[in-house]
C-alpha positions as CSV (number, residue, x, y, z in Angstrom):
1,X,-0.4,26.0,11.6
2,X,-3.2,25.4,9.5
3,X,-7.0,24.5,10.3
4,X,-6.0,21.1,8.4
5,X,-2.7,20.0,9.8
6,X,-4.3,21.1,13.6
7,X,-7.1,18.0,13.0
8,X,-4.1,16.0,11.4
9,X,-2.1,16.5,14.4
10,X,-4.8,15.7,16.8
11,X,-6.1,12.6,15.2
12,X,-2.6,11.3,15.0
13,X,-2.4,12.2,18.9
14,X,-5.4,10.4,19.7
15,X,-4.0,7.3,17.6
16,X,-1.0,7.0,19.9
17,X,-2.7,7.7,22.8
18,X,-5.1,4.6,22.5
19,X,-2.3,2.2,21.3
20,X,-0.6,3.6,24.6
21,X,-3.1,3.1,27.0
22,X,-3.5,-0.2,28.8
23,X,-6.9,0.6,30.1
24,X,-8.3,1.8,27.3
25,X,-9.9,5.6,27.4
26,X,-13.4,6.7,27.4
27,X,-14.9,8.8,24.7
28,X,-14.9,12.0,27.3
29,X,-11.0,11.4,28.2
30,X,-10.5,11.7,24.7
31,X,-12.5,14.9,24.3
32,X,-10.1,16.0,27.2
33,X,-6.5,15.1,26.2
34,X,-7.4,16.7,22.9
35,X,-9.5,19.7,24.3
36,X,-12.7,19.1,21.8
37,X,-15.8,18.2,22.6
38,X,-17.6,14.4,22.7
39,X,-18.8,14.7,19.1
40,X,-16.1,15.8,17.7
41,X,-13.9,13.2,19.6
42,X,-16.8,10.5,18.6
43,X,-15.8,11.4,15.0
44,X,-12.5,10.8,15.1
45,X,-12.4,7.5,17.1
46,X,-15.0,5.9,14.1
47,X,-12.2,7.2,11.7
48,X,-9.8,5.7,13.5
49,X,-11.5,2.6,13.9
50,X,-11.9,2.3,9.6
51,X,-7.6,2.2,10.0
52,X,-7.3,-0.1,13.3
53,X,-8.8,-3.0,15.1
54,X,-10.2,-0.8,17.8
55,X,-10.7,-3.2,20.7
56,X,-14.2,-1.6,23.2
57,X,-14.0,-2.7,26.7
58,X,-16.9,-2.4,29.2
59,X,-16.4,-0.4,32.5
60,X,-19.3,0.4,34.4
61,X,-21.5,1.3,31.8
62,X,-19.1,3.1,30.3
63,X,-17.0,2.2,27.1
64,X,-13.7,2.1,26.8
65,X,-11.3,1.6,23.5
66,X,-7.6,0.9,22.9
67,X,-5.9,-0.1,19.9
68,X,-4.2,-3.4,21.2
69,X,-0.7,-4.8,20.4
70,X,0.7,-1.5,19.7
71,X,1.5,0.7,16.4
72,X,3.5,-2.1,15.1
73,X,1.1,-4.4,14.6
74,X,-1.3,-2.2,13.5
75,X,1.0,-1.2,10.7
76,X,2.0,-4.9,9.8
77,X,-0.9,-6.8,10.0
78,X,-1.9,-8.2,6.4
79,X,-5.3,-7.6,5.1
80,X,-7.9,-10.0,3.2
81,X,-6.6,-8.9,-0.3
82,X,-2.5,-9.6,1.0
83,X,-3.0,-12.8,2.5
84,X,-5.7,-14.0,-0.4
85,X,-2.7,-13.0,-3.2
86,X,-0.2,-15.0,-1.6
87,X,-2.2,-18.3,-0.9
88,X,-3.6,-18.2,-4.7
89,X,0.5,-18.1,-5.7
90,X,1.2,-20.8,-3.6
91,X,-1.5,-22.9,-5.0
92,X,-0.4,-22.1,-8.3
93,X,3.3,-23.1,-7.9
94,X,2.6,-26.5,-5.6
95,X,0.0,-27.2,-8.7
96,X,3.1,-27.0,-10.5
97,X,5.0,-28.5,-8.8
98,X,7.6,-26.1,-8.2
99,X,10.6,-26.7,-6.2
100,X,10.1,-23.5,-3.5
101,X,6.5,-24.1,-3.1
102,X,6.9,-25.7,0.3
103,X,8.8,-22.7,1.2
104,X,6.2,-20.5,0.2
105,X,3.9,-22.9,1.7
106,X,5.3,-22.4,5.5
107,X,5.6,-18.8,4.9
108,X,1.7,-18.9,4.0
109,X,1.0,-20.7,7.2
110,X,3.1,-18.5,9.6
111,X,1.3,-15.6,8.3
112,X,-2.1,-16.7,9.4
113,X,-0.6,-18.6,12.6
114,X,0.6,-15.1,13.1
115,X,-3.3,-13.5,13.3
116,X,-4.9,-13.5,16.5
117,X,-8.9,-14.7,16.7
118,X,-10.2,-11.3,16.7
119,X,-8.0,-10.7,13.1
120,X,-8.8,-14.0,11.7
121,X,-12.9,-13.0,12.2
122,X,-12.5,-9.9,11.0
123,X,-10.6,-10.9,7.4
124,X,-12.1,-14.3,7.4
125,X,-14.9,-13.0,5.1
126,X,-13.3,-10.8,2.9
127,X,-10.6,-13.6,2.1
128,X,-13.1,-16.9,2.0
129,X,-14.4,-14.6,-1.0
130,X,-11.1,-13.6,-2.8
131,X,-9.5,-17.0,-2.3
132,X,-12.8,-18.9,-4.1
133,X,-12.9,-16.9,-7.1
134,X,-8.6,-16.2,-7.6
135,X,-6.4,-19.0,-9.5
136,X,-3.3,-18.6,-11.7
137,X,-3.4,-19.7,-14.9
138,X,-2.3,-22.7,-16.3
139,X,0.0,-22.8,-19.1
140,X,1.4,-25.5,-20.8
141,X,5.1,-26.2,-20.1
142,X,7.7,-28.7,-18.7
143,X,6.8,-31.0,-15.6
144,X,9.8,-31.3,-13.8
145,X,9.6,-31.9,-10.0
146,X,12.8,-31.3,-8.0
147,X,12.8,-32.5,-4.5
148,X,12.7,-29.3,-1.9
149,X,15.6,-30.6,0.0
150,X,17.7,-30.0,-3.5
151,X,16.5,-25.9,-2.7
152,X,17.6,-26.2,0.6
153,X,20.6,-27.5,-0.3
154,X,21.6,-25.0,-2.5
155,X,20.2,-21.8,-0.4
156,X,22.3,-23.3,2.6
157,X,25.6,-23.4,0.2
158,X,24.7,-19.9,-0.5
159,X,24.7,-18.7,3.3
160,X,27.8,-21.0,3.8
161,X,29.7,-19.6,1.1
162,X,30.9,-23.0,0.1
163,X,30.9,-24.7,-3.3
164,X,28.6,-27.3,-4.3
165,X,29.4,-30.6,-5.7
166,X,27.0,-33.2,-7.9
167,X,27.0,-35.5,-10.5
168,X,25.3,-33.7,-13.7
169,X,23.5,-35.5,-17.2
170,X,23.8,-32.6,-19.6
171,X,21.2,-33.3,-22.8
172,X,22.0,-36.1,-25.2
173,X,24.6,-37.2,-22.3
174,X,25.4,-40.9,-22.3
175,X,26.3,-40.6,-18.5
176,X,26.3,-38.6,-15.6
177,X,29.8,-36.2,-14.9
178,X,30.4,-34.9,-11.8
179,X,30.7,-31.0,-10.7
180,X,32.2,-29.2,-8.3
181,X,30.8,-25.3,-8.8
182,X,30.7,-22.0,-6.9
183,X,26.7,-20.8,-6.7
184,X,26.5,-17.6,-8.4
185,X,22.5,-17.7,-8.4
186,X,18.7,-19.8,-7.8
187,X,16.2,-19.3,-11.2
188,X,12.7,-20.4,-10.3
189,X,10.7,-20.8,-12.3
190,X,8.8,-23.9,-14.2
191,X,12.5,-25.4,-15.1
192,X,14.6,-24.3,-11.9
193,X,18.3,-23.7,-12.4
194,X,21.2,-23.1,-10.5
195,X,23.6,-20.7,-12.1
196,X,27.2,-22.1,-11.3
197,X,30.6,-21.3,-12.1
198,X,33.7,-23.2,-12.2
199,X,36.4,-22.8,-9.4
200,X,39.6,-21.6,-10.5
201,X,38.6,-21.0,-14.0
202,X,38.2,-18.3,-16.4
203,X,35.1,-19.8,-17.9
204,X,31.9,-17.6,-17.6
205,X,28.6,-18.9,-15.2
206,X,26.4,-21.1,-16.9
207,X,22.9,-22.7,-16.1
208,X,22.0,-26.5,-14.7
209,X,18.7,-27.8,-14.5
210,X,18.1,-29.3,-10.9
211,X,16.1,-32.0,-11.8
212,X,19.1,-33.6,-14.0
213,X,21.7,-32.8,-10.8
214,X,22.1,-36.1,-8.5
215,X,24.0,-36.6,-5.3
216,X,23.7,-32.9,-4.7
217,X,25.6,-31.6,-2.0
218,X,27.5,-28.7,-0.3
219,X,31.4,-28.8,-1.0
220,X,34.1,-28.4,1.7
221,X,36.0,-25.9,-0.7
222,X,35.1,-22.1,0.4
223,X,33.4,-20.7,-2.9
224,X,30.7,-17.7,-3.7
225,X,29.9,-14.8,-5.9
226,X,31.5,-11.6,-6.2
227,X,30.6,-8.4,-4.7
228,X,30.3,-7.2,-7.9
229,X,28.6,-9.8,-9.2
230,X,24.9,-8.7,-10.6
231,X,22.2,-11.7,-11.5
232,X,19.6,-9.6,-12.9
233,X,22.6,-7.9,-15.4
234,X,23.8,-11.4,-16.4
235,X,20.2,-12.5,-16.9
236,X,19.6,-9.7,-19.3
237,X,22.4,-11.1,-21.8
238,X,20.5,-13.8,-23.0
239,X,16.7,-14.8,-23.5
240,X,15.8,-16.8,-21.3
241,X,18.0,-19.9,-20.3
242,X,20.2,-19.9,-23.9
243,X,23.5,-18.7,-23.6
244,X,25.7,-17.5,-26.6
245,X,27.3,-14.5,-28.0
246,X,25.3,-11.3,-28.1
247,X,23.6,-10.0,-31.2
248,X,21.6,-6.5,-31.7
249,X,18.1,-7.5,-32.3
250,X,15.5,-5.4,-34.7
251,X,12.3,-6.9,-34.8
252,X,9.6,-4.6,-36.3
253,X,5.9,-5.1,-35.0
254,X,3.4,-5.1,-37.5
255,X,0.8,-1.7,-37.2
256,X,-2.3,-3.7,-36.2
257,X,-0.4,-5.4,-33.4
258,X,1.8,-2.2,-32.3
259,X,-0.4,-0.7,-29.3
260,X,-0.5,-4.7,-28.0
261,X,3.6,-4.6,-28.5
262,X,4.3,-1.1,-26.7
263,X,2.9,-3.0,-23.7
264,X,5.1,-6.3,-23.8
265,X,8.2,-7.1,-22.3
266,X,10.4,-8.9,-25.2
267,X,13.3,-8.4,-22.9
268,X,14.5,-5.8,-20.4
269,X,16.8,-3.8,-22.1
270,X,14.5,-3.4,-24.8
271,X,14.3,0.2,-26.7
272,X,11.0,1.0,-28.4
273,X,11.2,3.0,-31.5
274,X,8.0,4.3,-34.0
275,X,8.3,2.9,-37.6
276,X,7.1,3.4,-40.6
277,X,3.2,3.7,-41.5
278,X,2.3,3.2,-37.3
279,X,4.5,0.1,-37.3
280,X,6.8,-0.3,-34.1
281,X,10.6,-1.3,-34.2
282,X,12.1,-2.9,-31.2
283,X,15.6,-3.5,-30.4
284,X,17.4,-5.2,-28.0
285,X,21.2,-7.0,-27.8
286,X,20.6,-10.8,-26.5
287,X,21.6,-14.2,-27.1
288,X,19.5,-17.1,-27.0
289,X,18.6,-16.8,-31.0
290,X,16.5,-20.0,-31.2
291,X,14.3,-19.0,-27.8
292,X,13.5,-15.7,-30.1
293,X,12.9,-17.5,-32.7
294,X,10.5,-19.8,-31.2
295,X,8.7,-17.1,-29.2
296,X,8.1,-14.9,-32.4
297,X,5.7,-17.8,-33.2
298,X,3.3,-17.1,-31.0
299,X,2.8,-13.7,-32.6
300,X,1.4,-15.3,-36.1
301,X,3.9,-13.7,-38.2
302,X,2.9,-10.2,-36.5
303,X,6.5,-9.8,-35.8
304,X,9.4,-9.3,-38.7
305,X,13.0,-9.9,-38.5
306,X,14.9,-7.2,-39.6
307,X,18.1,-8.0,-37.4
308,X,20.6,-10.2,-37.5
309,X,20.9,-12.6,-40.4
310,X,21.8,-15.1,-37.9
311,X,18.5,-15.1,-36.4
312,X,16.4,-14.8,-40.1
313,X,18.5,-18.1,-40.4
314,X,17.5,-19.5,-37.2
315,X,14.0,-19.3,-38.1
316,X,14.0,-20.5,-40.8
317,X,15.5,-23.3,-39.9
318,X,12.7,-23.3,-37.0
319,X,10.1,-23.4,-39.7
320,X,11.2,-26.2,-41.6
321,X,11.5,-27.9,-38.3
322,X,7.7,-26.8,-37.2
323,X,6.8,-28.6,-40.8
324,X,7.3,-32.3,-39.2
325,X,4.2,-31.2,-37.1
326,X,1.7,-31.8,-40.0
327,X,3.2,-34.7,-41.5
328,X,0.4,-37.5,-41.6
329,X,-2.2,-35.4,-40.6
330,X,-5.6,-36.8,-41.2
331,X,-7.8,-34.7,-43.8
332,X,-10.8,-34.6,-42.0
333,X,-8.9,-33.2,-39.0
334,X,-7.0,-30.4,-41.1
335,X,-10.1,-29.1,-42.3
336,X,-12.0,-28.6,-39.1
337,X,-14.0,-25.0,-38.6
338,X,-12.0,-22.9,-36.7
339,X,-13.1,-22.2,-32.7
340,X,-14.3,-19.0,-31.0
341,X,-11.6,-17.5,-29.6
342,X,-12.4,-15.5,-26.8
């Protein structure tokens, strides 16, 4: 055994040994149980103490030091950096708005219920720091608030296996119909959806928004998802919410905006291919033409069509659309300097 694994071997001892030891051992029971000397054994409990709360006890003059609660908590206790992460995204998403905040919310609070005092002063620093200067970013977007019991009602239909049942106002609906579907998935996000199916029918899943379901809740009929059934695999057929038939997407990437492309995710199936004079090609099969179409807008005509027609026609059609946006546009306003970007 090597020089190196012998002090591996001992210092991992001397870790179980004080997360064993009610009492606590001194600095010269250490040196004894691991046959070195106090210096050496000094060494090794202050490296110890940089991976463990190292708890010193006083016994006539002399020292003691355990590592309380055991290995288990040692090895699951969240740091400053952990517990500062998830409390900036649950102010983000109850900011938003968004239906599983609360959730996320109580899961925040059990974690630092779940620290003891001497935990909470030692991270109490360290997160007061990380938690002042740590937001997510605001983006415009839809406002839609769904109540949390709507969540709840839906994850418990989930563990119940049971289908659920609510009156539904699709877009441009005069009235509200009412559904009876099995729950094949739960999209968060800043429009939640449930992903349903109908019972008994050969008609694929499709998505409802939450916040236009009423009278939500669980069905007596027994009703879930295949074994087989995949969420992330279904996902990846369209972009984003818009279902349709699949088409093979080309879009090539202009050369002064390739390196920025190579590191964005147009979707997650998506094959990157080197074109022409440093320009990139990517492709992709996906429905959801318009979504494509309206997100190739925010790359300022970076991004060329080459693939399908049907989506060439979609934006144009898109463009005539995005026209209306100037239409009685003051003169002064449309000739305003442009601003600093940063």
């Amino acid at each position: 055994m090597s020089d190196r694994m012998g002090k591996f071997r001992r210092l991992l001892r001397l870790v179980h040994l004080l997360a064993d030891s009610a009492d606590g051992l001194t600095l010269d029971e250490m040196a004894e149980e691991l046959e070195v000397n106090r210096r050496t054994a000094e060494r090794m409990r202050d490296v110890i103490a940089e991976a463990f709360v190292l708890e010193e006890i006083a016994d006539d003059r002399r020292k003691r030091f355990r590592i309380p609660d055991g290995l288990r908590r040692a090895y699951t206790r969240p740091n400053a950096a952990e517990v500062a992460a998830l409390q900036t995204e649950v102010a983000t998403l109850v900011r938003k708005g968004a239906a599983h905040a609360p959730q996320l919310e109580n899961l925040l609070g059990k974690v630092k219920a779940a620290l003891d005092d001497r935990e909470k002063r030692r991270i109490d620093p360290d997160l007061d720091a990380l938690a002042r200067l740590q937001r997510g970013m605001r983006v415009a977007g839809p406002a839609v608030i769904v109540a949390p019991e709507i969540i709840a009602t839906i994850q418990g239909a989930i563990l119940a296996g049971v289908c659920l049942e609510f009156d539904y106002r699709a877009e441009g609906a005069d009235a509200p119909r009412w559904r009876r579907v099995v729950p094949y998935g739960l999209i968060h996000g800043g429009v939640p959806y449930l992903v349903g199916k109908m019972p008994g029918r050969e008609d694929p899943p499709t998505f409802f928004r939450l916040d236009r379901m009423s009278d939500l809740r669980a069905s007596n009929q027994l009703g879930c998802a295949p074994d087989n059934w995949d969420l992330d695999t279904w996902l990846a057929q369209s972009f984003g919410v818009w279902r349709e038939d699949a088409h093979d997407i080309v879009l090539e990437v202009a050369p002064t905006s390739a390196d920025r492309a190579r590191g964005w995710s147009f979707h997650p199936a998506q094959e990157l291919e080197e074109g022409e004079g440093g320009a990139l090609l990517v492709r992709f099969r996906s429905g959801g033409l318009r979504e494509i179409a309206e997100h190739l807008f925010t790359w300022g005509g970076e991004v060329a069509i080459v693939a399908p027609e049907q989506l060439r026609e979609v934006m144009r059609e898109r463009l005539e659309a995005a026209k209306s946006t100037l239409k009685d546009v003051r003169p002064e306003m449309s000739q305003a300097p442009d601003r600093a970007v940063p």
